[in-house]
C-alpha positions as CSV (number, residue, x, y, z in Angstrom):
1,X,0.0,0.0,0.0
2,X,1.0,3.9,-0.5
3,X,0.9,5.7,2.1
4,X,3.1,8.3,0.7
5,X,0.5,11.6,0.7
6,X,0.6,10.6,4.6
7,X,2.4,12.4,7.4
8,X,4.5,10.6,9.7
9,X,2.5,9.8,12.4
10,X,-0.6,8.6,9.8
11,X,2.0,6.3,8.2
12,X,3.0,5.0,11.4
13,X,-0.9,4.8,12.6
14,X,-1.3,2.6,9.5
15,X,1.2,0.4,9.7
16,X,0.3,-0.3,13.1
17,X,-3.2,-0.8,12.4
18,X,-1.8,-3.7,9.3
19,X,0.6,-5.3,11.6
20,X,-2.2,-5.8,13.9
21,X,-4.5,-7.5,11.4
22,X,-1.8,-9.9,10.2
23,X,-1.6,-11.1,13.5
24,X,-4.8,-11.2,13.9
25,X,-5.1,-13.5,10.6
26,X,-1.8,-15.5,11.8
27,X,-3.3,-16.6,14.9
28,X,-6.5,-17.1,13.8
29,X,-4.8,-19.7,10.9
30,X,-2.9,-21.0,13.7
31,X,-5.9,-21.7,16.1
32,X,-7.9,-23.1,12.6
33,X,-4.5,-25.8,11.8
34,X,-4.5,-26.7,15.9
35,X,-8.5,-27.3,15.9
36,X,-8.6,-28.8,12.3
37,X,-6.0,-31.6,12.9
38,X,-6.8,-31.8,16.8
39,X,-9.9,-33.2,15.8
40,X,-9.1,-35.3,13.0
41,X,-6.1,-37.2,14.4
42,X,-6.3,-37.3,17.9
43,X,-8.7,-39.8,19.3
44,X,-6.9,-41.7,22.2
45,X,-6.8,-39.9,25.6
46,X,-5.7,-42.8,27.5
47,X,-1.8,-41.1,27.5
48,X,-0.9,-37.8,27.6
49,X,2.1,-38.7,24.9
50,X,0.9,-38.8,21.2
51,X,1.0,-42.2,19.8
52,X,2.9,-42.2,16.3
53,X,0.3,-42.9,14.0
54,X,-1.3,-39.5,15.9
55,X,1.9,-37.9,16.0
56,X,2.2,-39.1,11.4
57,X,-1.9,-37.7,11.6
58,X,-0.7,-34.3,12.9
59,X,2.6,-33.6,10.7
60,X,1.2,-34.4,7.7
61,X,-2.2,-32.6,8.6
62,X,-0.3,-29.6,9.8
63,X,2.1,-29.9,6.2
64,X,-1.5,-30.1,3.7
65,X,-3.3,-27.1,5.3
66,X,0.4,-24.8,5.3
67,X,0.6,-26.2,1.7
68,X,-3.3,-25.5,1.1
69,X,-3.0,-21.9,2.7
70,X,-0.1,-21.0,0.7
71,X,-1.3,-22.1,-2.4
72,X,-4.4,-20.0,-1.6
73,X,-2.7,-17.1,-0.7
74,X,-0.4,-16.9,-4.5
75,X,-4.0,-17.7,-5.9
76,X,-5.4,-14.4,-4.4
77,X,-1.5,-12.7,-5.0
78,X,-2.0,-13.6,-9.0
79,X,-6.2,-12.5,-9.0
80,X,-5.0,-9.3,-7.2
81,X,-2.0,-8.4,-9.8
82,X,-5.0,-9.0,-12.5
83,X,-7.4,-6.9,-10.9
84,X,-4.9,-3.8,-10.4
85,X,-3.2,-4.6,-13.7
86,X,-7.4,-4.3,-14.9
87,X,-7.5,-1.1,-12.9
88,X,-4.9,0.9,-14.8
89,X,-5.8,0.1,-18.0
């Protein structure tokens, strides 16, 4: 984003108010992965250890949805270059 026809302290204000929301959207992926894969991989609570076919259900649900979301994410990069390239035209 420009933010160049702001003063200092705007600027600052903004990028305050973007490093927010990208936490906000990091935990709120993170808390989605923990719940997602919680859920489908865990089912014995007769140890507090992970067994290893829970422990294999975790890494590899943890790697798809960090592949999934990244995938997404240059999706949205590539529709968003369109759109602006759209724009200027």
């Amino acid at each position: 984003m420009d933010f160049s026809n702001f003063n200092a302290a705007e600027q600052a204000h903004m990028t305050k108010i973007i490093e927010k929301r990208q936490m906000q959207d990091f935990l709120r992926m993170y808390s989605n992965i923990v719940e997602k894969c919680f859920n489908t991989c865990v089912n014995d609570f007769t140890s507090k250890a992970l067994s290893s076919k829970e422990d294999t259900c975790i890494m590899n649900c943890t790697e798809k949805f960090l592949k999934h979301s990244e995938r997404v994410g240059a999706r949205f990069a590539e529709a968003n270059a369109e759109a602006m390239e759209t724009a200027q035209k």
